[in-house]
N, C-alpha and C positions, 0 to 999 in steps of 0.2 A: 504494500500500500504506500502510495508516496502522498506523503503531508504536506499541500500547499495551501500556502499563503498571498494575500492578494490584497496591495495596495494602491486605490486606482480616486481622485478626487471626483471623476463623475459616474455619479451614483447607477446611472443606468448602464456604462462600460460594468464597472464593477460588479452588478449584480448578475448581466448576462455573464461574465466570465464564471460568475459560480454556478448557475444554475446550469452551464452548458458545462464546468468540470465536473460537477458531483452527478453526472449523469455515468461518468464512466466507472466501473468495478476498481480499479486500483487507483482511484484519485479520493484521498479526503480533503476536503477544503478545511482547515483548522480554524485562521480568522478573515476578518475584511475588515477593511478600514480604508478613510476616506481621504485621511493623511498620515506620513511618518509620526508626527506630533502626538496624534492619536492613539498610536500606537506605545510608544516611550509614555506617555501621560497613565494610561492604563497598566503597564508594568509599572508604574511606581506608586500606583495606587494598591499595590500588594494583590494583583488577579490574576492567576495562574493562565495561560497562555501558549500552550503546546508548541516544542520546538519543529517549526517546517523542514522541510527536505529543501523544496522550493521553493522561492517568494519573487513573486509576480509584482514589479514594482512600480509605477507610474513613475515617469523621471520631470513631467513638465507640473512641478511644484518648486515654491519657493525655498524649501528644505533639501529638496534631493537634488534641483538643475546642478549643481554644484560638485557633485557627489559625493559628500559628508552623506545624504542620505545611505549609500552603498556602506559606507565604513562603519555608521551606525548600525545597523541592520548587522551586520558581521560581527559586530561587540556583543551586540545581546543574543545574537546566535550565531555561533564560530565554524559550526559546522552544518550551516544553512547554505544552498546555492541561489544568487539572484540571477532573474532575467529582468533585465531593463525592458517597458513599452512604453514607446513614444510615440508621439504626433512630430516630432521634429527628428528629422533626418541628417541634420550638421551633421559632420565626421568629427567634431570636435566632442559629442556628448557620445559618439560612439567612441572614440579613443580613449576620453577621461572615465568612461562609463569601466571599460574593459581595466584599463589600470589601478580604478580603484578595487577592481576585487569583481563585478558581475563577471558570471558565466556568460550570458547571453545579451542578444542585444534586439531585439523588434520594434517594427515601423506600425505604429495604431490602427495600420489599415488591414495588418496581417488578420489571415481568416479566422476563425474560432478552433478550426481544426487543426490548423498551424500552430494555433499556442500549446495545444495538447501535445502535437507531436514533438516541438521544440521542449516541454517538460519532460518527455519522457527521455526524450536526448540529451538532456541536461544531468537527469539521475544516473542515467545507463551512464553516458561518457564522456560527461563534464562540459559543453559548450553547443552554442547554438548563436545564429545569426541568419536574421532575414536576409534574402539575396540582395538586398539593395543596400544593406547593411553592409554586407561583404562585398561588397561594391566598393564602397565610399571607403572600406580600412583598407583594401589594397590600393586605393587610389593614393592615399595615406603614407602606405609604408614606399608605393613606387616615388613620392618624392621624398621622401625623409632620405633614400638612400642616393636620389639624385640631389638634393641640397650635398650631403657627405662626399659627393664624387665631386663636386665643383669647387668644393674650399683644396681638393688636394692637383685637379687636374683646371688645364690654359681651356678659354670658350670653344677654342679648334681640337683640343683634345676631347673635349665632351663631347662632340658633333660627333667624329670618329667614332667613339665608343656607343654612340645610339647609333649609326649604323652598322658597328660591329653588332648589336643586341638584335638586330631586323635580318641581319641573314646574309647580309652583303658582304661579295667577295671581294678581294685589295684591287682587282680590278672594276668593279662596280662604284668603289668606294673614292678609288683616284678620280673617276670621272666624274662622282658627285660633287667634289670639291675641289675641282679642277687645279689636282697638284698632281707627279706622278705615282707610280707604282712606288719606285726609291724613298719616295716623300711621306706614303705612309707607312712603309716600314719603320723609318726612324721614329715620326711619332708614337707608332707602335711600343717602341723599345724603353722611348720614353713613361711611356702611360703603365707597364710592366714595373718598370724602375721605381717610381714611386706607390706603384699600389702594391709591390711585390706578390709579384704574378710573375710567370714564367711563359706562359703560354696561352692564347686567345680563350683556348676550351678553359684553362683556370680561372682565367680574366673573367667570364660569363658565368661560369659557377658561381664564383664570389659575387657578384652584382645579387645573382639568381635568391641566394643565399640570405644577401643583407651580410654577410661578414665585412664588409670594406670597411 
């Protein structure tokens, strides 16, 4: 049976989400609430309050946008997993959301069915992300590691290297950039040298990777 918890500010999201969870055999809904506040107010009012497996958490609150909400929820239960749902799709609340500690991350428009299934993926093997979600973090991580390539390589060596990453060969690539074959070689040796790389196939692993 997995114990979920469900924090959602409007009352009608909220209530459909229980009455479409506790429909299923291994889903008990333990609480609802309308805010984090809500919740922290009534544990300290002394009311016993079953620890969840999962807690289904609204994130567009003045408490959680931040994600102190996620870090909260983790204190009063340490071995609770959250899924973020939102109306807002920033990659920014999806990246702060994941570092403060959520398992998962959904867009408010996700089906009913999709939250079930993203729960149960969540218990079974720890993470979940609407595809638009997973979207926006890889959009994310492709430039966090092209910001890192650009503080170490020249504007013409990045060029190079995003047409090394598309497939092009030194003859493709001379004529893109209208230098010769010799020309990209050197830069080549260069872009090795300081990323310590040896070889085009390492050179693209490591991009692949995020190790640079």
């Amino acid at each position: 049976m997995i114990k979920v918890g469900l924090i959602d500010d409007n009352y009608f999201l909220l209530n459909s989400y229980k009455e479409f969870l506790q429909g299923f055999p291994d889903i008990s809904v333990v609480f609802t609430f309308m805010s984090l506040a809500e919740l922290t107010k009534t544990i300290r009012h002394g009311l016993h309050i079953p620890e969840p497996d999962i807690v289904l958490l609204d994130i567009n609150q003045p408490q959680v946008a931040d994600n102190k909400g996620v870090q909260t929820i983790l204190e009063i239960y340490p071995h609770s997993k959250i899924i973020i749902i939102s109306g807002d799709d920033d990659e920014k609340y999806i990246v702060q959301s994941l570092k403060s500690g959520a398992s998962g991350f959904l867009i408010k428009n996700a089906k009913l069915m999709d939250i079930y299934s993203s729960i149960r993926d969540v218990y079974n093997s720890g993470a979940c992300l609407s595809p638009k979600a997973a979207k926006k973090l890889i959009d994310h991580l492709k430039s966090n590691i092209s910001e890192q390539l650009a503080t170490k390589l020249t504007k013409r060596e990045m060029e190079l290297v995003n047409l090394l990453k598309e497939g092009f060969s030194y003859k493709e690539m001379a004529k893109r950039m209208f230098v010769s074959v010799y020309t990209i070689n050197h830069h080549l040796k260069n872009i090795y040298q300081k990323l310590g790389v040896e070889t085009k196939s390492e050179l693209i692993s490591k991009i692949l990777q995020k190790t640079i």
